[in-house]
C-alpha positions in Angstrom: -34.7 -44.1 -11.5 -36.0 -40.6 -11.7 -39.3 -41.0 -11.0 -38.1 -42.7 -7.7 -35.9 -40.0 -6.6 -38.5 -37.4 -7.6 -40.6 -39.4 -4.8 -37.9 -39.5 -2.6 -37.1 -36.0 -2.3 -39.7 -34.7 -0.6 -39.5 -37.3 2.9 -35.7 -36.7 2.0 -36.7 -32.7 2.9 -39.1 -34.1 5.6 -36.6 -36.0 7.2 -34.4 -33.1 7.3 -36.6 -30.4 8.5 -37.6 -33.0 11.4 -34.3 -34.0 12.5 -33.4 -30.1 12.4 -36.7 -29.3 14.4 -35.7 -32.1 17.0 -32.3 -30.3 17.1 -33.7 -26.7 17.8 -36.3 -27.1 20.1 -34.0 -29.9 22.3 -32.3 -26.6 24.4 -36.0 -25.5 25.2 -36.7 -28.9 26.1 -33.3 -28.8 28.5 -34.5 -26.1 29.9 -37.4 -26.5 30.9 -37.5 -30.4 31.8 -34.2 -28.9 34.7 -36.5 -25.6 35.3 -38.8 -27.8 37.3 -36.5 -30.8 38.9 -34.8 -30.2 42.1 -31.2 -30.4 43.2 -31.3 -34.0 43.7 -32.9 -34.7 40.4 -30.3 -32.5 38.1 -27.2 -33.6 40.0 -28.5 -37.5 39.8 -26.6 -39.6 37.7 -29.5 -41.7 36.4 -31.0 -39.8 33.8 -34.8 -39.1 33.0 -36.8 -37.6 30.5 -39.1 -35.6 32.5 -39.2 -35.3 36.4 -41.6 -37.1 38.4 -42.5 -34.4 40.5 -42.3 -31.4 38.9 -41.3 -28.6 41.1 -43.5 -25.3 39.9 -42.2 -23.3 43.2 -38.7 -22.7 41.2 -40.8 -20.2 39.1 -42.4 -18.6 42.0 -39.1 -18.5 44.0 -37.6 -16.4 41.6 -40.1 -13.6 42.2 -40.3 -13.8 46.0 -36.8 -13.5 46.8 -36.0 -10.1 48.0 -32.4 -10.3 47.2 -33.2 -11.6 43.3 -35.2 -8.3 41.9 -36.2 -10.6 39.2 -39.3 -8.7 38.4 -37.6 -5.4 38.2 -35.2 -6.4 36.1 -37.1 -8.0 34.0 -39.1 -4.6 33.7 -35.7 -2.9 33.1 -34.6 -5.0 30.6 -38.0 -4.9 28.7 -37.6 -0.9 29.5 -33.9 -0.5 28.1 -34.8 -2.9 25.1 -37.7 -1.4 24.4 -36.1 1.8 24.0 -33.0 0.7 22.4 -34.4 -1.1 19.7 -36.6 1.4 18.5 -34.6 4.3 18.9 -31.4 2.6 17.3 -32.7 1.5 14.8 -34.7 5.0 13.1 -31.4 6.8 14.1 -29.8 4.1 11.5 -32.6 4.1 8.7 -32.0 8.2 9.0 -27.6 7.9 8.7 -28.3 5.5 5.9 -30.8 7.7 4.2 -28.4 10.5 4.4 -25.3 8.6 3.5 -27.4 7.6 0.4 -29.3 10.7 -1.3 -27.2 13.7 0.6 -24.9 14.5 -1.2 -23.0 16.4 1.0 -18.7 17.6 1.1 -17.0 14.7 3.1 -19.6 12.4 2.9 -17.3 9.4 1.5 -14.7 10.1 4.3 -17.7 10.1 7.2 -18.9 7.1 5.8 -15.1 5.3 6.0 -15.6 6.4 9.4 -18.5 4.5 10.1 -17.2 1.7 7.9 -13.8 1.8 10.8 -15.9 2.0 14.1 -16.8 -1.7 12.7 -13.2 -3.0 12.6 -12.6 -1.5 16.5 -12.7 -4.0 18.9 -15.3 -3.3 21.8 -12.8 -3.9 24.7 -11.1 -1.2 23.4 -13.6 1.5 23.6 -14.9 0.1 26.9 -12.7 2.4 29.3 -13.3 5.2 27.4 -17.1 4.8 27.3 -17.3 4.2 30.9 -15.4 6.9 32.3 -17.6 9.4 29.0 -21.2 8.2 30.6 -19.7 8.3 34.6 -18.6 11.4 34.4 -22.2 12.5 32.8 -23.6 10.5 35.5 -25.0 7.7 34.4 -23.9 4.5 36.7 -26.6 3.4 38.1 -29.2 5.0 35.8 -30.9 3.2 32.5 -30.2 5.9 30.7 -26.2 5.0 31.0 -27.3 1.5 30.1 -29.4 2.9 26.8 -27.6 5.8 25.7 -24.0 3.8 24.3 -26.5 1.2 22.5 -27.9 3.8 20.2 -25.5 3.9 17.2 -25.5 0.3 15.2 -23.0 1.1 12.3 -23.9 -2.1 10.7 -27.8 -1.5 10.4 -26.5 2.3 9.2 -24.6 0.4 6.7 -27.5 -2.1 5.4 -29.9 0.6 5.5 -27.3 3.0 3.2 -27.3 -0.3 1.1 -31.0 -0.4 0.7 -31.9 3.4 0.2 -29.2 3.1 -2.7 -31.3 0.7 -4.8 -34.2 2.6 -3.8 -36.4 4.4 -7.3 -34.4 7.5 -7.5 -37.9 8.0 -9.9 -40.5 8.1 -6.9 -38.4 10.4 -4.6 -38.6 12.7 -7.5 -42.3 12.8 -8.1 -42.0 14.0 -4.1 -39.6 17.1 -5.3 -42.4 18.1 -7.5 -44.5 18.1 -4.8 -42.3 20.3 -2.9 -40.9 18.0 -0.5 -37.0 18.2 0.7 -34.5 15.9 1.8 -36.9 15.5 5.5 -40.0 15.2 3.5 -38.7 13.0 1.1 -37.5 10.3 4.0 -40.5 10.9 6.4 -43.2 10.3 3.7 -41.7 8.6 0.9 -37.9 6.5 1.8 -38.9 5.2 5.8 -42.4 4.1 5.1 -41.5 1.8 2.1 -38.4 0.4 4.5 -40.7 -1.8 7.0 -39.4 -5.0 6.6 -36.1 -3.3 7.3 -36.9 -1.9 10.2 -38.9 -4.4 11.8 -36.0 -7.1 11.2 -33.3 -4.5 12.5 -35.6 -3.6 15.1 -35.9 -7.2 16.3 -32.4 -8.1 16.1 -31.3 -4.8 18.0 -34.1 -6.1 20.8 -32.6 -9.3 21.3 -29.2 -7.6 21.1 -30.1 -5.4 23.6 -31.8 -8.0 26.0 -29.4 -10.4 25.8 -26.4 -7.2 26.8 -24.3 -8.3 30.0 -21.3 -6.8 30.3 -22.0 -3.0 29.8 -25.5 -3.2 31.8 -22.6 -5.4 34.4 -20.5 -2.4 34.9 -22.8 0.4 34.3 -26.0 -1.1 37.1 -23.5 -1.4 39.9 -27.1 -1.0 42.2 -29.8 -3.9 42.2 -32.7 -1.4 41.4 -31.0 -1.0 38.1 -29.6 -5.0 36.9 -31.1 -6.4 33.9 -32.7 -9.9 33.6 -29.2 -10.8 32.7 -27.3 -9.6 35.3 -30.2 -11.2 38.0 -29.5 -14.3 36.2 -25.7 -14.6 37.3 -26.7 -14.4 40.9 -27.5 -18.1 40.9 -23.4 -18.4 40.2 -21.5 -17.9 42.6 -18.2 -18.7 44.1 -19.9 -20.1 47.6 -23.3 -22.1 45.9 -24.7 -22.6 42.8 -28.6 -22.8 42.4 -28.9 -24.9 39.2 -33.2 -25.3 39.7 -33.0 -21.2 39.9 -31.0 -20.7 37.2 -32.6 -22.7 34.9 -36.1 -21.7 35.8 -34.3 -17.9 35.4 -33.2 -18.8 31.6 -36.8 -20.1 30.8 -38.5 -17.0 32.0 -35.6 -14.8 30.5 -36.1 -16.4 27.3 -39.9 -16.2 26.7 -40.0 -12.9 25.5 -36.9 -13.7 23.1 -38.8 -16.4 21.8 -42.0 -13.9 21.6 -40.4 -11.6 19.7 -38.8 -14.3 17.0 -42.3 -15.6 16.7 -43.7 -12.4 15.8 -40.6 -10.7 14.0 -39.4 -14.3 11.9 -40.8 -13.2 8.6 -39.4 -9.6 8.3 -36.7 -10.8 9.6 -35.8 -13.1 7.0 -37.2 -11.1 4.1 -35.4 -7.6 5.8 -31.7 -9.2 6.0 -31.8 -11.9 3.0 -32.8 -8.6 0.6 -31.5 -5.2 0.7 -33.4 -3.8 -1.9 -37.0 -4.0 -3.6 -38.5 -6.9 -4.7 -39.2 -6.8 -8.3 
């Protein structure tokens, strides 16, 4: 009876990975199989598997309409992600770094601080923000778009939690060298956090591409929508272009999908751990 379930467990596992394979890769499949019907086709009630004809001009619609702007804002999302991600999360390695080896007067209450901007609902500091970055002038500008995205108090937090369990024994071999608290980050602390950064960094891109609302309010202009906000123009109140939007999602989503491809292993080994392998 043993040695049968010891045969049985690994289809058992095979089984399961397929059936959850099936189950991941069947909204890709959606999407795409409507990205390239018609109208008539997605609206039909007969259903089938893949269309007949499939209808490649949806793609190439959605960069020839002048009233769309789909390739400039996919190059402004790409732009403001590209920025934010980066940006966001070195600013966030460098707070936790600090919250974790400066010992400096206060630094307990700054940190409960941090610890509070978590528990604040977004909606609430929405108003505030908008009228802070208008008044600067930034509707209508990337920078306005970029700027609020910068501080991630939940990487700062992770990143604290990882510089803690850092060897307190190799920072000092630095201090013999000479090296102070900038040194000791910039040569020793960030270069020994990649898998940290490249799985905040990649969640913070997909964060950042994926923004609507703030990039909404902010890009009140077409020359400055995201992919996102270019998306909800195949929604509104008078039509609703299903072939567009759907061909829209699959070109918004390849570079998501790029970036999990590439970013899947330090993301997994960057939020599962928190500290040095042993």
């Amino acid at each position: 009876m043993t040695t049968l379930s010891k045969r049985l467990r690994p289809g058992a596992r095979g089984l399961l990975v397929g059936v959850l394979t099936v189950l991941f890769l069947t909204p890709f499949y959606l999407m795409l199989r409507n990205a390239l019907m018609d109208t008539k086709g997605l609206t039909s009630p007969e259903w089938t598997w893949w269309p007949a004809q499939m209808h490649w001009e949806n793609f190439t619609a959605l960069f020839s309409d002048p009233t769309l702007h789909m390739g400039q804002a996919l190059g402004n999302s790409l732009l403001i992600a590209g920025i934010t991600a980066p940006l966001s999360t070195l600013l966030a390695s460098a707070a936790g770094y600090a919250f974790a080896r400066i010992p400096v007067p206060g630094r307990g209450a700054m940190l409960a601080l941090v610890i509070a901007t978590l528990m604040i609902p977004g909606s609430v500091t929405f108003v505030p923000t908008f009228v802070v970055v208008g008044s600067m002038g930034g509707v209508n500008t990337l920078w306005g778009v970029i700027v609020p995205g910068l501080f991630n108090p939940f990487a700062v937090l992770l990143f604290r939690n990882f510089y803690l369990q850092f060897p307190a024994e190799i920072e000092e071999a630095g201090r013999l060298d000479g090296l102070g608290w900038l040194g000791l980050y910039r040569r020793i602390a960030l270069p020994s956090s990649g898998a940290m950064l490249a799985s905040l960094g990649a969640l913070a891109f997909i964060d950042s591409w994926n923004a609507f609302l703030w990039p909404l309010v902010i890009g009140q202009d077409p020359s400055s929508w995201t992919a996102q906000i270019a998306l909800s123009t195949f929604l509104t109140s008078q039509t609703i272009n299903l072939p567009g939007l759907f061909a829209g999602a699959v070109v918004t989503i390849a570079p998501l999908v790029a970036m999990f491809l590439i970013a899947q292993r330090y993301i997994v080994e960057g939020i599962a751990t928190t500290g040095l392998k042993g």
